[in-house]
C-alpha beads as a LAMMPS data file, in Angstrom:
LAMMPS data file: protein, C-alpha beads

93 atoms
92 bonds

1 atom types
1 bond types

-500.0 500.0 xlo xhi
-500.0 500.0 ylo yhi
-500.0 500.0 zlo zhi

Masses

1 110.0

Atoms # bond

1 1 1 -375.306 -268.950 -209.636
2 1 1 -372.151 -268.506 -207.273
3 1 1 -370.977 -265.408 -205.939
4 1 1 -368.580 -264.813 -208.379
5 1 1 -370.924 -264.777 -211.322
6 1 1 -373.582 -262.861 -209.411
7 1 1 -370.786 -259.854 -209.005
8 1 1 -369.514 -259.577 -212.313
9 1 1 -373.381 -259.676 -213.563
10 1 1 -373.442 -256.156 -211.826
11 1 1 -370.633 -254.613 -213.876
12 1 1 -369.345 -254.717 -217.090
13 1 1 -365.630 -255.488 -217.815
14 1 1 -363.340 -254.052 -220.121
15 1 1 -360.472 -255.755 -221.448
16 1 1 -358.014 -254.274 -223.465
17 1 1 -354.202 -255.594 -225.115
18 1 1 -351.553 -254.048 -224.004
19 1 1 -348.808 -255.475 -225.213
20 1 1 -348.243 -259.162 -227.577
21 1 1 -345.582 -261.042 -228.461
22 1 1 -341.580 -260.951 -227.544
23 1 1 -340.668 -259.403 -224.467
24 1 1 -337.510 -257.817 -223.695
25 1 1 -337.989 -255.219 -221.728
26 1 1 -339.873 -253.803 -218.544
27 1 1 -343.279 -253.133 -218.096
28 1 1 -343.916 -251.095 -214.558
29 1 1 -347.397 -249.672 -213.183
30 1 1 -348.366 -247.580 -210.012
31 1 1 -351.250 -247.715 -207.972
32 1 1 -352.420 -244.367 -209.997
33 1 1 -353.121 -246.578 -213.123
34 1 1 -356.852 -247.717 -211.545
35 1 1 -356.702 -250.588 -213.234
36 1 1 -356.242 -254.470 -213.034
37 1 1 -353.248 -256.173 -215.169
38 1 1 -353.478 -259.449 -216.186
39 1 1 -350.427 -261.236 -217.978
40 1 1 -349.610 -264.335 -219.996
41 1 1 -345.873 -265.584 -219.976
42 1 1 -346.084 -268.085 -222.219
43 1 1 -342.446 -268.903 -222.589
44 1 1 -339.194 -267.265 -221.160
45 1 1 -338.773 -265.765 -217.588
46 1 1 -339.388 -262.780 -216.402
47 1 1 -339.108 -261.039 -212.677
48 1 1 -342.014 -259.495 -210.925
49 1 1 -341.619 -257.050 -208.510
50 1 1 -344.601 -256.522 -206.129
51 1 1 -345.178 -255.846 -202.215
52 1 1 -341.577 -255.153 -201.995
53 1 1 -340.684 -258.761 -203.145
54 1 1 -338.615 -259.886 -206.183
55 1 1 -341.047 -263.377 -208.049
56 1 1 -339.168 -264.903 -210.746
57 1 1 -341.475 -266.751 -213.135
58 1 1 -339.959 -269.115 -215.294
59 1 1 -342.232 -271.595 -216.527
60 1 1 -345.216 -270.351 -218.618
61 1 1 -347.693 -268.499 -215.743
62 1 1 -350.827 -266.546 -215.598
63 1 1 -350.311 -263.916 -213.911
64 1 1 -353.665 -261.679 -211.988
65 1 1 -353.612 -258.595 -210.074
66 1 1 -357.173 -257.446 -209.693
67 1 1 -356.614 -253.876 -208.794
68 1 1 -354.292 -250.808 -209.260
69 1 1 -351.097 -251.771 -207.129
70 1 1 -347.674 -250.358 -207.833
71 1 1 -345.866 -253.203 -209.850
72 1 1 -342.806 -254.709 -212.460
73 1 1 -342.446 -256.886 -214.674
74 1 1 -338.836 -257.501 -216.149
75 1 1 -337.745 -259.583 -218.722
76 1 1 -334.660 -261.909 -217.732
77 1 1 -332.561 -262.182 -220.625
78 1 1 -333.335 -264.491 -222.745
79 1 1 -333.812 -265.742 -226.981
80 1 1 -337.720 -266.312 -226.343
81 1 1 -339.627 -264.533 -223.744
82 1 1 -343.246 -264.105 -225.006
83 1 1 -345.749 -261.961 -223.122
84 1 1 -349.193 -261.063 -223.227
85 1 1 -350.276 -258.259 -221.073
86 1 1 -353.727 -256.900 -220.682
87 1 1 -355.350 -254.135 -218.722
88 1 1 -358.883 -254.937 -216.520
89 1 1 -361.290 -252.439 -215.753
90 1 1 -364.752 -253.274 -214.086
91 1 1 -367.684 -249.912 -215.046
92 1 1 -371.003 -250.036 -213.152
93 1 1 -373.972 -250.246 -216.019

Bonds

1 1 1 2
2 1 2 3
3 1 3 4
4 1 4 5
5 1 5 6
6 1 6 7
7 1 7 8
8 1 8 9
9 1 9 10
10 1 10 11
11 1 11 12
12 1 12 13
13 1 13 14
14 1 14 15
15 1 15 16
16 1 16 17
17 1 17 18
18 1 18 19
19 1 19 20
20 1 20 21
21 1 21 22
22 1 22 23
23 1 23 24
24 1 24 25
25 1 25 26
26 1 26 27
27 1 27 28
28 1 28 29
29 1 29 30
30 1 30 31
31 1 31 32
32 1 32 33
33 1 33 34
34 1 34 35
35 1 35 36
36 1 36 37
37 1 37 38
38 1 38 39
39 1 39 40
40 1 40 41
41 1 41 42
42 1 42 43
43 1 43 44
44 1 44 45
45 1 45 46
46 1 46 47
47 1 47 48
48 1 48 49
49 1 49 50
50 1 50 51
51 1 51 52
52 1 52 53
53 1 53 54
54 1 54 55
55 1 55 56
56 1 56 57
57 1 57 58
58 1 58 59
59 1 59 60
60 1 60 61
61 1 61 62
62 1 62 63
63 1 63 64
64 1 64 65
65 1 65 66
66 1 66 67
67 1 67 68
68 1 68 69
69 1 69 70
70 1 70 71
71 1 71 72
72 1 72 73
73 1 73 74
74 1 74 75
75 1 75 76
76 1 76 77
77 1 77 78
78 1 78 79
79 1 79 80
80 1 80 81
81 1 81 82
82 1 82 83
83 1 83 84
84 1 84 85
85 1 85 86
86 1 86 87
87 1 87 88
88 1 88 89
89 1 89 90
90 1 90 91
91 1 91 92
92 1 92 93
């Protein structure tokens, strides 16, 4: 088993859907939230703001930030941006 698998044996995830389907707006998070984001663009572009630095994603991305951390994600104007956001949270058992 690698080390990866042998951590996540000794919690239990949680995954929940925040948000499907056409994006237009802005989704924004602090570090308060105390959980993990994960996000599929699957077409469209969109900017991320993060670590005081501007990421524009324009080709179809997945998108992992493991912890709370004060973030953005914008949608640049466009006829087709489709997102799928979900939030991450690890629980001991």
């Amino acid at each position: 088993m690698d080390r990866l698998s042998t951590l996540l044996a000794q919690f239990g995830m949680h995954a929940t859907t925040f948000y499907a389907g056409l994006f237009s707006g802005e989704l924004a998070y602090d570090s308060q939230d105390r959980s993990g984001k994960l996000y599929l663009l699957n077409t469209g572009k969109a900017r991320l703001h993060i670590a005081r630095q501007e990421i524009v994603i324009s080709q179809p991305r997945l998108l992992f930030i493991p912890r709370p951390y004060k973030h953005s994600l914008t949608a640049i104007p466009t006829d087709n941006t489709k997102l799928v956001s979900v939030t991450l949270s690890l629980a001991s058992e």
